[in-house]
PAZAPA-4460 file (N, C-alpha, C; in steps of 0.05 Angstrom, whole numbers, plus 32768, in hexadecimal, padded with zeros to 4 digits):
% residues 311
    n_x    n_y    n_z   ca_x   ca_y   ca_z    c_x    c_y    c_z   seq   type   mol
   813E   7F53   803C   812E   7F6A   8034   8133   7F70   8017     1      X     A
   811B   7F78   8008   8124   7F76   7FED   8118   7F94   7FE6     2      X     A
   812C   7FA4   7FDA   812E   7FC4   7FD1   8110   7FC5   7FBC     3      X     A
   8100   7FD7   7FC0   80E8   7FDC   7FA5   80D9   7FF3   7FA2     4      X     A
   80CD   7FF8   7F92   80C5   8011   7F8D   80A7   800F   7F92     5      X     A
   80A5   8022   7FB5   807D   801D   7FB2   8078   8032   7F9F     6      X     A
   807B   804B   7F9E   806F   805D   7F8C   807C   8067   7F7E     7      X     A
   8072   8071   7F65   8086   8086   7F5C   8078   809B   7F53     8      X     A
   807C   80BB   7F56   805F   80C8   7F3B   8082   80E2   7F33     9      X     A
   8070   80EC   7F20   8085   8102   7F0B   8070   811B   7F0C    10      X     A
   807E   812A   7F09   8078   814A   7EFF   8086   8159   7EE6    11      X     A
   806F   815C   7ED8   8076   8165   7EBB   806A   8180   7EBE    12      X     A
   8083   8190   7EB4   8071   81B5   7EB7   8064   81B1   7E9F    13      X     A
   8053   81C0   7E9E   8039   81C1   7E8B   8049   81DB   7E75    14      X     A
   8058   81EA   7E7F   8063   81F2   7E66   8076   81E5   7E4B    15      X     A
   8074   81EE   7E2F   8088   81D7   7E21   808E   81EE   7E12    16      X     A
   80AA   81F3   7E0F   80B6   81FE   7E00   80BE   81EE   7DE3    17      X     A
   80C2   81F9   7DC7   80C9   81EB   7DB0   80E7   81EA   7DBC    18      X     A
   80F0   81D8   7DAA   8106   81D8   7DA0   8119   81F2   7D9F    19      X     A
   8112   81FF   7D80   811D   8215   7D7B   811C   8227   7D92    20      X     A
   8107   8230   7DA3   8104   8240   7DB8   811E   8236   7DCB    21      X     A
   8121   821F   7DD3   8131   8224   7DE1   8154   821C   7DDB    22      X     A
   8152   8212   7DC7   8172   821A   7DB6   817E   8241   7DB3    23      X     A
   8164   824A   7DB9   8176   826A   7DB2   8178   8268   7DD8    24      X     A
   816E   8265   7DE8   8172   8269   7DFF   818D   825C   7E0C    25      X     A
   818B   823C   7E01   81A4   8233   7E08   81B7   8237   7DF5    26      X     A
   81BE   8249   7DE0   81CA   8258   7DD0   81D8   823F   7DB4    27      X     A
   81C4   8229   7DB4   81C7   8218   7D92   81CB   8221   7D7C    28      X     A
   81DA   8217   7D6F   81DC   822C   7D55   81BC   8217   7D4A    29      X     A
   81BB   8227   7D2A   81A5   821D   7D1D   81A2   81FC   7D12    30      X     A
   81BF   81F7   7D0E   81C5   81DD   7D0B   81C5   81C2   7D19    31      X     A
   81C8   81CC   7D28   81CD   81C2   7D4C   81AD   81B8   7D52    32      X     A
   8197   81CE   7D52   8183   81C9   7D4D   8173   81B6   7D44    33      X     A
   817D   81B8   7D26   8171   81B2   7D13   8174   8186   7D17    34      X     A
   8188   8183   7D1D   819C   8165   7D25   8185   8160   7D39    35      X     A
   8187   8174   7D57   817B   8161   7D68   815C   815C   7D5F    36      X     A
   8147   816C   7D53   8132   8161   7D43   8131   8149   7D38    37      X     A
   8144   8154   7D23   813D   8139   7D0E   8152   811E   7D13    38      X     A
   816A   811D   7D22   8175   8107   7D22   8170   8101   7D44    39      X     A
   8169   8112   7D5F   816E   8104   7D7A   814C   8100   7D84    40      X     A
   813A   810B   7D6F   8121   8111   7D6E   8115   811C   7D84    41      X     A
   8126   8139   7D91   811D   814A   7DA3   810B   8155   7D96    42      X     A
   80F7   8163   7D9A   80DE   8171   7D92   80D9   818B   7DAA    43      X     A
   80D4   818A   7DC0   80D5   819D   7DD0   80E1   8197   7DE9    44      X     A
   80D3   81A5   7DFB   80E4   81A1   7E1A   80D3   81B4   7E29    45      X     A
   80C8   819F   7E47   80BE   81A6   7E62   80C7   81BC   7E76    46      X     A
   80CF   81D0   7E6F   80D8   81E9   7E88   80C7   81F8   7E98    47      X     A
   80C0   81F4   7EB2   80B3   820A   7EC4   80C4   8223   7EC8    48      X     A
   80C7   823B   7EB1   80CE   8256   7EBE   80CE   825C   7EDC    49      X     A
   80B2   8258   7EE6   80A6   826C   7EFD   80B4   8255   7F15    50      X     A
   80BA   8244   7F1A   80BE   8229   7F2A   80D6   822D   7F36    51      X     A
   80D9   8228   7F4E   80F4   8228   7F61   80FF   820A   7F5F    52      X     A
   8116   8205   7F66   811B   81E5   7F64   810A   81DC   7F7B    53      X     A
   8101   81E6   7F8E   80EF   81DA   7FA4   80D6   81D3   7F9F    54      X     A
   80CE   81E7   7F84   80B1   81DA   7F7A   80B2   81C7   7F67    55      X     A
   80CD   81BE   7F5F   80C9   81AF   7F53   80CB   8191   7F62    56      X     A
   80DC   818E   7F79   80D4   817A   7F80   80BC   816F   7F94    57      X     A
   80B3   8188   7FA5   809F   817E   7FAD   8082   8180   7F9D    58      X     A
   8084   818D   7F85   806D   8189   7F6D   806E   816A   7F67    59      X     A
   8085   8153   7F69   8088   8140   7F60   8083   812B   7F77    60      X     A
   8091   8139   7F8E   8088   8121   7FA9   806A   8126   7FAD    61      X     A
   8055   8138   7FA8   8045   8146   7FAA   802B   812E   7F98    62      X     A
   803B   8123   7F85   8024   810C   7F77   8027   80F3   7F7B    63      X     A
   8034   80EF   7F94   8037   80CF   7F99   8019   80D1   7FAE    64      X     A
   800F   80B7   7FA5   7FF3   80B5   7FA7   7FEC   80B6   7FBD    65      X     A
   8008   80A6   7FD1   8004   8098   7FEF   8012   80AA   7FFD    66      X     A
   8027   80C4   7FF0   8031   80D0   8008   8030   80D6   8021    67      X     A
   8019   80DD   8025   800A   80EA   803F   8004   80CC   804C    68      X     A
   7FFD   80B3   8049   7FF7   809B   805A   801D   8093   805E    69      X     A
   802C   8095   804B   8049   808D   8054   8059   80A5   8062    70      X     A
   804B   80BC   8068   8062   80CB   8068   806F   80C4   808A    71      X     A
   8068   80B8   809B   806F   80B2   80BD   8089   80A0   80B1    72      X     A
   8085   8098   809A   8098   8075   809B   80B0   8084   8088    73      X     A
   80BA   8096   8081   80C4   809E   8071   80E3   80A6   8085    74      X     A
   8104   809A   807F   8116   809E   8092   8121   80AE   8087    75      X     A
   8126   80B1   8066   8134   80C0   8055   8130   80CA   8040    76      X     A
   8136   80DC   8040   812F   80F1   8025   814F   80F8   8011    77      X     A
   8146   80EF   7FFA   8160   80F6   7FE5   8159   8100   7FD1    78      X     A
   8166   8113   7FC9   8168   8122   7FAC   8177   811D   7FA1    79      X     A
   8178   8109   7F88   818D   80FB   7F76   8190   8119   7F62    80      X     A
   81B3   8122   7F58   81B5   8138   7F4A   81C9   812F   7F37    81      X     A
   81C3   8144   7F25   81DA   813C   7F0E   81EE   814C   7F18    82      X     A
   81E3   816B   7F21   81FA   817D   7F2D   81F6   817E   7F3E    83      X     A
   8216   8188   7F43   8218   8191   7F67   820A   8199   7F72    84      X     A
   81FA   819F   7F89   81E6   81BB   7F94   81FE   81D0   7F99    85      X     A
   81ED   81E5   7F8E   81FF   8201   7F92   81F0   820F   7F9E    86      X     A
   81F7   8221   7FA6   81E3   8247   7FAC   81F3   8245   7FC6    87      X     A
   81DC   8260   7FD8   81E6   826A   7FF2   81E0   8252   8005    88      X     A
   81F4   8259   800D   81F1   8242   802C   81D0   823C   8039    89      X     A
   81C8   8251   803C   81B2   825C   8049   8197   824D   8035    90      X     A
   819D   8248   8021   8188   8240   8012   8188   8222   8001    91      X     A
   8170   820B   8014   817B   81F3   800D   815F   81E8   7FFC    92      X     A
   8164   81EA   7FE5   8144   81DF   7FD9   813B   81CB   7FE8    93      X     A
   8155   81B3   7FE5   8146   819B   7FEE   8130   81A1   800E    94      X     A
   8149   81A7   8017   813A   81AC   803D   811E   81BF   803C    95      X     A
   811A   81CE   8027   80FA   81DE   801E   80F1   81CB   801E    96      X     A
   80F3   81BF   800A   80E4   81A5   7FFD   80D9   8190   8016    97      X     A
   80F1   818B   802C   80EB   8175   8034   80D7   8185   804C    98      X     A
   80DC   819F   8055   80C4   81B0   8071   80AE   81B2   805D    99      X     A
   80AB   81B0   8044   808C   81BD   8037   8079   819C   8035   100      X     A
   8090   8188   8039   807E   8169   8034   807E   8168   804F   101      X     A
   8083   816A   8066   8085   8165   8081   808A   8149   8086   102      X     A
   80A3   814F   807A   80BD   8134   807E   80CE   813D   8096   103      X     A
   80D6   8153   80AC   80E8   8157   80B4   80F1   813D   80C3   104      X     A
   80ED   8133   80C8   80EB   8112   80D8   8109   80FF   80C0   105      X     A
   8107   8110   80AB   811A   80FA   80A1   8134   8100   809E   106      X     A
   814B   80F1   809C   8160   80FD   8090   8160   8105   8077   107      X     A
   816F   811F   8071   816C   8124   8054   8189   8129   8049   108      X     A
   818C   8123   8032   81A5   812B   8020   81AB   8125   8002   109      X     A
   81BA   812D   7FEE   81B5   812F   7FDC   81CD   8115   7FD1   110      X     A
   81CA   8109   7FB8   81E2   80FE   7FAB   81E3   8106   7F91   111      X     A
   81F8   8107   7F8A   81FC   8113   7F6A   821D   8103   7F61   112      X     A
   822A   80F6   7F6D   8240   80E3   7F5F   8244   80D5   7F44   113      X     A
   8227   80CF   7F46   821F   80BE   7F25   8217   80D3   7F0D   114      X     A
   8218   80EF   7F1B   8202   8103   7EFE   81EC   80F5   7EFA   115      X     A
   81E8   80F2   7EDF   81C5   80F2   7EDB   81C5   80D4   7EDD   116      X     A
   81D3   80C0   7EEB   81D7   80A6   7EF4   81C8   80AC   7F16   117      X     A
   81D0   80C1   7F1F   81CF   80BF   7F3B   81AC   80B0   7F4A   118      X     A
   819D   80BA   7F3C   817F   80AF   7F37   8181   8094   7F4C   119      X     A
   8188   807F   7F32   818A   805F   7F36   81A6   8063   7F58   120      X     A
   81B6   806F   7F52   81C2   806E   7F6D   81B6   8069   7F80   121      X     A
   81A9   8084   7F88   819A   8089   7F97   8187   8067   7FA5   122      X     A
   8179   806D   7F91   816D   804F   7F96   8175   8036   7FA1   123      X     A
   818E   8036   7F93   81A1   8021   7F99   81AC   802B   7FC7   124      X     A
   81B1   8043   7FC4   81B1   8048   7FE2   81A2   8046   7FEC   125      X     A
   8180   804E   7FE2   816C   804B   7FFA   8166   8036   7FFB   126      X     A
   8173   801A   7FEF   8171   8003   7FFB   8176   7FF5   8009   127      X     A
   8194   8004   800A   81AA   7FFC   8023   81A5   800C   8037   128      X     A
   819A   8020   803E   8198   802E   804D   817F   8022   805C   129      X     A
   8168   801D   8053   8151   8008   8054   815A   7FEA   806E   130      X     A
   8176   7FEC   8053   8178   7FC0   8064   8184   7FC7   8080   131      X     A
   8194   7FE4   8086   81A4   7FE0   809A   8193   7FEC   80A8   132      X     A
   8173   7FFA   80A5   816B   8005   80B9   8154   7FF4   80C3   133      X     A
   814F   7FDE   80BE   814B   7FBD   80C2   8126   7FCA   80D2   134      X     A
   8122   7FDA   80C0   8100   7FDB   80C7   80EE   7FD4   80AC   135      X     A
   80DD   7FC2   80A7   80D7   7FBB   808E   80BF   7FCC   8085   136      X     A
   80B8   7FEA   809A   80AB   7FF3   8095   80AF   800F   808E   137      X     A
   80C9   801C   808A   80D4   802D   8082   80D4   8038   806B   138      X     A
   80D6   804F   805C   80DC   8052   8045   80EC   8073   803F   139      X     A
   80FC   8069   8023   810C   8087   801B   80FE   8091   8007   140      X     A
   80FB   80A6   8006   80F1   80B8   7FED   8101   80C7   7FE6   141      X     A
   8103   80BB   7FC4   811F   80C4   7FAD   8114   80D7   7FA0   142      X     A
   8115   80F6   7F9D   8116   8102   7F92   812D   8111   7F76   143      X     A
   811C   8119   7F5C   812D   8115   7F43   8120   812C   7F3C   144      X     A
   8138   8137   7F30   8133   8158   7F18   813C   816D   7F25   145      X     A
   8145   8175   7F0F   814D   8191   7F15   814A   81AE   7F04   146      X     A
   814E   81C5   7F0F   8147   81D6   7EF7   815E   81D7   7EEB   147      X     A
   8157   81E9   7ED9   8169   81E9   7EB9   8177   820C   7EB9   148      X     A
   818A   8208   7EAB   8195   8222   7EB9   81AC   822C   7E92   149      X     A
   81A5   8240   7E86   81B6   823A   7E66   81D5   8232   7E64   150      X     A
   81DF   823F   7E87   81F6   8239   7E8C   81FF   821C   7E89   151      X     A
   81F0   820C   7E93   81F2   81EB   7E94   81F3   81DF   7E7C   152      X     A
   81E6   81ED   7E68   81E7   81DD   7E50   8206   81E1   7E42   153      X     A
   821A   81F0   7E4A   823D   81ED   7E42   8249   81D2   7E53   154      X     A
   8239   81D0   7E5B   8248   81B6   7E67   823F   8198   7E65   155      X     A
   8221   819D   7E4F   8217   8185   7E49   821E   817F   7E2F   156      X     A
   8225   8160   7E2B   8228   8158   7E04   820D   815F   7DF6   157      X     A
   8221   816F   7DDE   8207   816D   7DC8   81F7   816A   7DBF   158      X     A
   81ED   815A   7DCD   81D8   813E   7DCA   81C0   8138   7DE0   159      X     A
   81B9   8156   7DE1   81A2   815A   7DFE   8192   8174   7DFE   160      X     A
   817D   8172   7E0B   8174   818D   7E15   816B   817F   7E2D   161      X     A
   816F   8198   7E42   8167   8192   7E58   8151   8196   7E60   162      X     A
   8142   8187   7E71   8123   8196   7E7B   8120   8195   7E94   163      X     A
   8108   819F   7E9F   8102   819B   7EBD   80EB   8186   7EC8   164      X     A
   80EC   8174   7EBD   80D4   8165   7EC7   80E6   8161   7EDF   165      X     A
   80D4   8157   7EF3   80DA   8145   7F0B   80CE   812C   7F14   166      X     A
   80D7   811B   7F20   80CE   8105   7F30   80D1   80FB   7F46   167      X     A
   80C0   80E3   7F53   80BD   80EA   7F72   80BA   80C1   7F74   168      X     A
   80D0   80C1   7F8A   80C7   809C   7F8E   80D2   809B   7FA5   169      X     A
   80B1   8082   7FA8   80BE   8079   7FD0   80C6   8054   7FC7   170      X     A
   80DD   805D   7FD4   80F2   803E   7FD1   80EB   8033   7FF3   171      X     A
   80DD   801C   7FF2   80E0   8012   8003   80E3   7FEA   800B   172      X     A
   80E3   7FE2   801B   80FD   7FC5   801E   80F0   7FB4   8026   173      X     A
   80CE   7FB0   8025   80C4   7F99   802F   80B8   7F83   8021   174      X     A
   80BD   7F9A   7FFE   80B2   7F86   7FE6   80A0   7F87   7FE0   175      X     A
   8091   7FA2   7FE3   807E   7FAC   7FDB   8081   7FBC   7FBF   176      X     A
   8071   7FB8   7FAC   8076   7FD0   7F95   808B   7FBB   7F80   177      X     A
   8098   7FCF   7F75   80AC   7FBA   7F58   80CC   7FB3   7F6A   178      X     A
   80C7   7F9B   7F6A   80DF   7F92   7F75   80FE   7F97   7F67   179      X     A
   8115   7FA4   7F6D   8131   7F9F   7F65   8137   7F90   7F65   180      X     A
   813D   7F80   7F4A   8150   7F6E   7F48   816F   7F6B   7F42   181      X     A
   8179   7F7B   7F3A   8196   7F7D   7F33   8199   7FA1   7F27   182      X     A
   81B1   7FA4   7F2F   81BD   7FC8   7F2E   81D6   7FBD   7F22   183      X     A
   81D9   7FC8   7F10   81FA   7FD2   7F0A   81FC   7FED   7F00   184      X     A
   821B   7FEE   7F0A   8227   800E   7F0A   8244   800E   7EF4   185      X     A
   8248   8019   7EE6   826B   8012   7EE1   8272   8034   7EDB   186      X     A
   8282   803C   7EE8   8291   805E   7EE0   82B3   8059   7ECA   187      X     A
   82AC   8068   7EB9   82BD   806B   7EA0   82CD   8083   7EB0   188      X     A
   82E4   8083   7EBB   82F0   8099   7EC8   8301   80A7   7EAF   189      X     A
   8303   80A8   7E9D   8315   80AC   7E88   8300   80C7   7E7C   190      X     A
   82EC   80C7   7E81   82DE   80D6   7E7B   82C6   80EB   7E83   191      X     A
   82D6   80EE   7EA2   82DF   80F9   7EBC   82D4   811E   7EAF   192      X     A
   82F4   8124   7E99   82E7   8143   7E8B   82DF   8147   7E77   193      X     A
   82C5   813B   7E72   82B1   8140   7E5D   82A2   8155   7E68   194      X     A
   82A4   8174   7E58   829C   8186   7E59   8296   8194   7E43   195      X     A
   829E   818F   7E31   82A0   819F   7E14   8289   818E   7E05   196      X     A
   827F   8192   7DF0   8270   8188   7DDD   8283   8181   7DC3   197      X     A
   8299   8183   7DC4   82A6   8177   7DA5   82CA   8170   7DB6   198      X     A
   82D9   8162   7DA5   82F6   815F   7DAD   82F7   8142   7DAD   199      X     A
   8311   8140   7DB0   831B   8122   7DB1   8305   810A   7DC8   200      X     A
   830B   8115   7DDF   8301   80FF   7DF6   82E3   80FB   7DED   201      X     A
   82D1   811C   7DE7   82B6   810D   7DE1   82B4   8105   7DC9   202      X     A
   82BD   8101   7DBB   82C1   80EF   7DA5   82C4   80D1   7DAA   203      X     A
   82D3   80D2   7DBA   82E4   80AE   7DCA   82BC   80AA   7DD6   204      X     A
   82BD   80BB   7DE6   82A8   80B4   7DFA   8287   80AB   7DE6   205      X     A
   8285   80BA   7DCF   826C   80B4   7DC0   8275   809C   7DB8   206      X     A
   8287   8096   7DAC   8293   8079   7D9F   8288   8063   7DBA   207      X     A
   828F   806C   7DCB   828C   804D   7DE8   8272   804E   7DF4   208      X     A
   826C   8065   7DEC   8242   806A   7DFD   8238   8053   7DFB   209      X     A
   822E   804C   7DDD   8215   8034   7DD8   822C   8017   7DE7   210      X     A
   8237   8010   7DE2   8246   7FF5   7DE8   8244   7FF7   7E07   211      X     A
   8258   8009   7E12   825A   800A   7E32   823A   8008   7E3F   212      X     A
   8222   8014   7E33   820A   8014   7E44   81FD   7FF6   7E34   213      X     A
   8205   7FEC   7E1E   81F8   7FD2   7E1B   81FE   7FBB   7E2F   214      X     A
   8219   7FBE   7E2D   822F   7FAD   7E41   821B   7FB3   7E5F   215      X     A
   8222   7FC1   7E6A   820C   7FCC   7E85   81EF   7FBB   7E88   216      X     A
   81E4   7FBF   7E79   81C8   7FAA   7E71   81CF   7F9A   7E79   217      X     A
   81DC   7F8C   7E67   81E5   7F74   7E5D   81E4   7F65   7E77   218      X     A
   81FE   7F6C   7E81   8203   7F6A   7EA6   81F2   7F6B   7EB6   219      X     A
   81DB   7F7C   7EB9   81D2   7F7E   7ECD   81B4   7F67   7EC3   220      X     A
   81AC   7F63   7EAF   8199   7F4F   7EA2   81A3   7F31   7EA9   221      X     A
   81BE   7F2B   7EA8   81D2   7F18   7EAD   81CB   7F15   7EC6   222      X     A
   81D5   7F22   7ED9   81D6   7F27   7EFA   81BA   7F1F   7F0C   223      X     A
   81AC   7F20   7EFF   818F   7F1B   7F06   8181   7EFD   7EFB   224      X     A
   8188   7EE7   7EE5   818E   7EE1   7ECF   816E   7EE2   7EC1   225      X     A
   816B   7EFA   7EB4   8159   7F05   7EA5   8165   7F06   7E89   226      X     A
   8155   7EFC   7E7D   815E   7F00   7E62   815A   7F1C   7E51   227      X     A
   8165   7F19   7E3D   815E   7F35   7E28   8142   7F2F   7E1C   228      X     A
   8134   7F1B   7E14   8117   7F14   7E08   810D   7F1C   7E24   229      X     A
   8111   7F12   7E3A   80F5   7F17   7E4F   80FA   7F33   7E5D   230      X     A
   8103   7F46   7E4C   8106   7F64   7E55   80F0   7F73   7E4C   231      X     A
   80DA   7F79   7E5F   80C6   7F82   7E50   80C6   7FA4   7E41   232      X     A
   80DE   7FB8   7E58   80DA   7FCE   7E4D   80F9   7FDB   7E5D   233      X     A
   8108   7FE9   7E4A   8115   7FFB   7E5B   810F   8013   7E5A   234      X     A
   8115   8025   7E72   810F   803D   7E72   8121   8050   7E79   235      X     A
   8125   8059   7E62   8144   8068   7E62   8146   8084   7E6D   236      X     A
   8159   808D   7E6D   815D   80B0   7E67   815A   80B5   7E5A   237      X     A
   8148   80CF   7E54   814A   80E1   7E3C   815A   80F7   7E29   238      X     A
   816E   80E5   7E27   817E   80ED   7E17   817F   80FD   7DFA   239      X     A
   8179   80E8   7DEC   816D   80E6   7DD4   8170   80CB   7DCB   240      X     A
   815D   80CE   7DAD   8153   80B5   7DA8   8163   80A4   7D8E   241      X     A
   817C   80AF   7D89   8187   80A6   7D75   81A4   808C   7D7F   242      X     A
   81A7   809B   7DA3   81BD   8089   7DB2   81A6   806A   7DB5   243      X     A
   818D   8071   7DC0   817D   8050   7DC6   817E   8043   7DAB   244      X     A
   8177   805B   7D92   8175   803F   7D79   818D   8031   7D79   245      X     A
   81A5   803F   7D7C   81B9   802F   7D72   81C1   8012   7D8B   246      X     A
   81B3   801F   7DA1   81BA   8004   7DB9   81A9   7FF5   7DAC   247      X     A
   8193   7FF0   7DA6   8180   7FE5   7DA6   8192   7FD5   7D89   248      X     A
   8192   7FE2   7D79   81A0   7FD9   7D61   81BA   7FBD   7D71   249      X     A
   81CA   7FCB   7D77   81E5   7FBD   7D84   81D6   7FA2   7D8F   250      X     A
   81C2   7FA6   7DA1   81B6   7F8C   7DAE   819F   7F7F   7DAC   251      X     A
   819D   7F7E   7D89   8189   7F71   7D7E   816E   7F72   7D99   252      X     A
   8167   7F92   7DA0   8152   7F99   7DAF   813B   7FAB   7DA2   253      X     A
   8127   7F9C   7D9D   8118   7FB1   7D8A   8109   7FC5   7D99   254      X     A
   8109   7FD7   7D88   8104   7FF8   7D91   80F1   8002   7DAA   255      X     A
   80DD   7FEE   7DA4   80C7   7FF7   7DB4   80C7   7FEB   7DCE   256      X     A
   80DA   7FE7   7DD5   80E1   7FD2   7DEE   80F2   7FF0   7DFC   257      X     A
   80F4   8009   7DF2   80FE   801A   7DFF   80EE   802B   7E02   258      X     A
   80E2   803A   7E1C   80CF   8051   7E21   80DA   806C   7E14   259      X     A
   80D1   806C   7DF8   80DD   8084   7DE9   80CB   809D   7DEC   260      X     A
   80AE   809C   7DF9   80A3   80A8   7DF3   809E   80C8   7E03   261      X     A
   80B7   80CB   7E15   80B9   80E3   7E24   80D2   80F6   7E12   262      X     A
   80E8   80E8   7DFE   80F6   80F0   7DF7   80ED   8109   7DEA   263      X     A
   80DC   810F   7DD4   80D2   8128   7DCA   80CC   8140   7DD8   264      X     A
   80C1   813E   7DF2   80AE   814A   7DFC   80BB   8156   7E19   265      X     A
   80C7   8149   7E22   80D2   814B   7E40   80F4   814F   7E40   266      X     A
   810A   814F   7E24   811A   8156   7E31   8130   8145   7E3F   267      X     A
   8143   8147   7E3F   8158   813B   7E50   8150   8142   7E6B   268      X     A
   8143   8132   7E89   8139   8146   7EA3   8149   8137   7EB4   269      X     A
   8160   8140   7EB1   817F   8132   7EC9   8177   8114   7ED6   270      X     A
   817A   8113   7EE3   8175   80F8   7EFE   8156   80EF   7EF9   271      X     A
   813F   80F8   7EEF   8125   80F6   7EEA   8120   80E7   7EDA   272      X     A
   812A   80E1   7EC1   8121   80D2   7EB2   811B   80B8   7EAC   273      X     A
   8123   80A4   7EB9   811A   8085   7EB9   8103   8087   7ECD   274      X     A
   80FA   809C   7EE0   80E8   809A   7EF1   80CB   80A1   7EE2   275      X     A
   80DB   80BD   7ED2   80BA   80C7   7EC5   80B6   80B5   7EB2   276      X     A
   80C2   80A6   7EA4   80BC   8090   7E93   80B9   807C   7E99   277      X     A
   80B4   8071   7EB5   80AF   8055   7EC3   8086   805F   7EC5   278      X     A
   808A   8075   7EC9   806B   8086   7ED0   8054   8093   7EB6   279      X     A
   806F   8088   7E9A   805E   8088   7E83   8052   8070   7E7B   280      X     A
   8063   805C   7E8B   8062   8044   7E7B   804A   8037   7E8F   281      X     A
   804D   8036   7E9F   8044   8033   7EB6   801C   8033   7EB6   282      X     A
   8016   8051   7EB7   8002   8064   7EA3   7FF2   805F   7E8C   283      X     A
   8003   8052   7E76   7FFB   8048   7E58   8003   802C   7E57   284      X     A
   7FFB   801D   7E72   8003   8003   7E67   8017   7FE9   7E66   285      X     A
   8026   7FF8   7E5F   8038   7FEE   7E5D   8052   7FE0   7E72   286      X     A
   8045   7FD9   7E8A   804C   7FD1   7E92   803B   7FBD   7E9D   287      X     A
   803D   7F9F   7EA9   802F   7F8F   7EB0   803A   7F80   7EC4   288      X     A
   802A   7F76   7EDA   803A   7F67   7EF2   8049   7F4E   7EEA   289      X     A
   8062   7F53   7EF3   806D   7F3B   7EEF   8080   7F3F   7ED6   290      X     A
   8082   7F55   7EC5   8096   7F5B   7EB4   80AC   7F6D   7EC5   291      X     A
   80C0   7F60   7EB1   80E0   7F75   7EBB   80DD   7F89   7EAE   292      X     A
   80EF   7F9B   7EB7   80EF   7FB4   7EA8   8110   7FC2   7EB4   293      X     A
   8122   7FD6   7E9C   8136   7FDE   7EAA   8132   7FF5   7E9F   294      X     A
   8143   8004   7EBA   814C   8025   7EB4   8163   8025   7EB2   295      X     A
   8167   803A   7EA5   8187   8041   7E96   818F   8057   7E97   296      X     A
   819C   805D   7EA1   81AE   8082   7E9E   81D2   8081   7E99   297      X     A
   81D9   8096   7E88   81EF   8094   7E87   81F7   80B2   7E99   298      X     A
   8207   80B5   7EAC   8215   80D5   7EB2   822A   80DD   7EAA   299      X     A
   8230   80EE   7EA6   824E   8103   7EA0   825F   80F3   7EB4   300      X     A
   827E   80E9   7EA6   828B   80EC   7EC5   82A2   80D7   7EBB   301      X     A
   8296   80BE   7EAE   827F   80B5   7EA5   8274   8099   7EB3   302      X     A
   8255   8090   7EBE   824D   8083   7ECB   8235   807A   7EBC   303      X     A
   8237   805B   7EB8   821E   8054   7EA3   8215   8040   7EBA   304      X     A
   81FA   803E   7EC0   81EB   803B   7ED2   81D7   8024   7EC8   305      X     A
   81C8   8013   7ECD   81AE   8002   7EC9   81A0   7FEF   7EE2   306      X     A
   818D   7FF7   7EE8   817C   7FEC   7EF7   8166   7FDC   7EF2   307      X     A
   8166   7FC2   7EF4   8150   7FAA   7EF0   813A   7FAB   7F09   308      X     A
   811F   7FAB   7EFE   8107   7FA2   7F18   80F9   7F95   7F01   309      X     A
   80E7   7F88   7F13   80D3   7F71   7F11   80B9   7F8B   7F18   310      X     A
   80A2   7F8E   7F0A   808A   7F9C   7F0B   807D   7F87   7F1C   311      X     A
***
């Protein structure tokens, strides 16, 4: 049985905050600002105010084209997270989410081990979960995003704003849709309490970012034996756009071979982002049957992640 992606669709709130707008909210100084503009080339960011985390994921399962013809074949439902789920007992987004799609039929539960890695996890489970439930007609639906909260941003590096887009994909094992070809995972446990934005360890940790996630590639391009020329596109996290030049730099990978074009606009959006950018590329082109393509996420923790498919 071979792991693949029949659908995928994203939800972008139609609101966009600037930049500056939301540096006084997540409390940036002016300088701070001023950097992620002109050197990570943030420009604004995607937030639905009015939006519960439940509308944001079923706003996102809500545009997969075929939902309603797959929804009988569907065994599991996952919410890939960067954070924990918190609140009252009594109140479970996901389980909203999954009675408002009329999924109750499936198991549901959330993973968040990897942070904004957990995404590609995910995936990586609903394949195994797929092989051992040995029906080739089954499928999981991975749900990604979360809301944004000013508290959250003390615990994110420097080097982000967060947003709320979301995304929505049915992983299923009969080889239908973009085939998986090779996953790798590697966790940096040394960097376990990265919490602060300045100090010794994230210092260590910016120094090993670009190398440790080239290395990752590298491996999982290897593992498959795909080369670095026949990579048609990766589609990263939205981080910012100054960590891809320098990979791209490190691995004689030129620029445009990276889907940069949600970075301005959308925001760092946790576990979401190689999905909404598989659905830009996807959209405009840029993708064609029969090309590879990889996603990439790095999480807090630290866990550098890359996933290879065949379109």
């Amino acid at each position: 049985m071979t792991t693949s992606l029949v659908e995928v669709a994203a939800y972008l709130p139609e609101t966009s905050v600037p930049l500056e707008k939301a540096g006084e909210i997540l409390g940036l100084t002016v300088r701070e600002v001023r950097r992620y503009r002109r050197f990570f080339g943030l420009r604004e960011v995607r937030w639905d105010p009015g939006a519960r985390q439940v509308d944001l994921l079923v706003a996102a399962a809500n545009r997969l084209p075929m939902l309603s013809l797959y929804r009988h074949r569907i065994r599991y439902v996952m919410h890939a997270r960067t954070i924990e789920p918190t609140g009252p007992y009594s109140v479970d987004p996901l389980h909203e989410a999954v009675d408002e799609l009329g999924l109750d039929q499936a198991v549901t539960f959330s993973v968040s081990q990897h942070a904004c890695a957990s995404g590609l996890l995910a995936v990586d489970l609903a394949g195994r979960l797929l092989a051992a439930e040995g029906d080739p007609d089954a499928l999981v639906l991975v749900l990604t995003g979360e809301k944004t909260y000013p508290h959250v941003a003390q615990f994110m590096p420097a080097a982000m704003v967060m947003g709320e887009a979301a995304a929505a994909c049915l992983v299923g094992a009969a080889g239908d849709g973009d085939q998986l070809r090779a996953y790798t995972t590697r966790v940096f446990g040394a960097y376990h309490g990265i919490t602060a934005r300045t100090g010794p360890l994230a210092a260590e940790f910016e120094q090993m970012y670009v190398p440790a996630l080239a290395e990752v590639i590298r491996d999982t391009l290897a593992n498959a034996g795909v080369g670095l020329g026949d990579l048609r596109l990766i589609l990263p996290h939205n981080v910012n756009r100054l960590s891809w030049t320098r990979l791209c730099h490190l691995m004689d990978l030129p620029l445009d071979r990276v889907m940069l074009d949600n970075i301005p606009v959308t925001g760092h959006c946790f576990c979401a982002d190689p999905f909404i950018n598989y659905v830009r590329a996807r959209d405009t082109g840029r993708l064609r049957p029969g090309d590879h393509y990889l996603m990439a996420s790095v999480g807090l923790g630290a866990t550098f992640s890359a996933m290879l498919f065949r379109h």
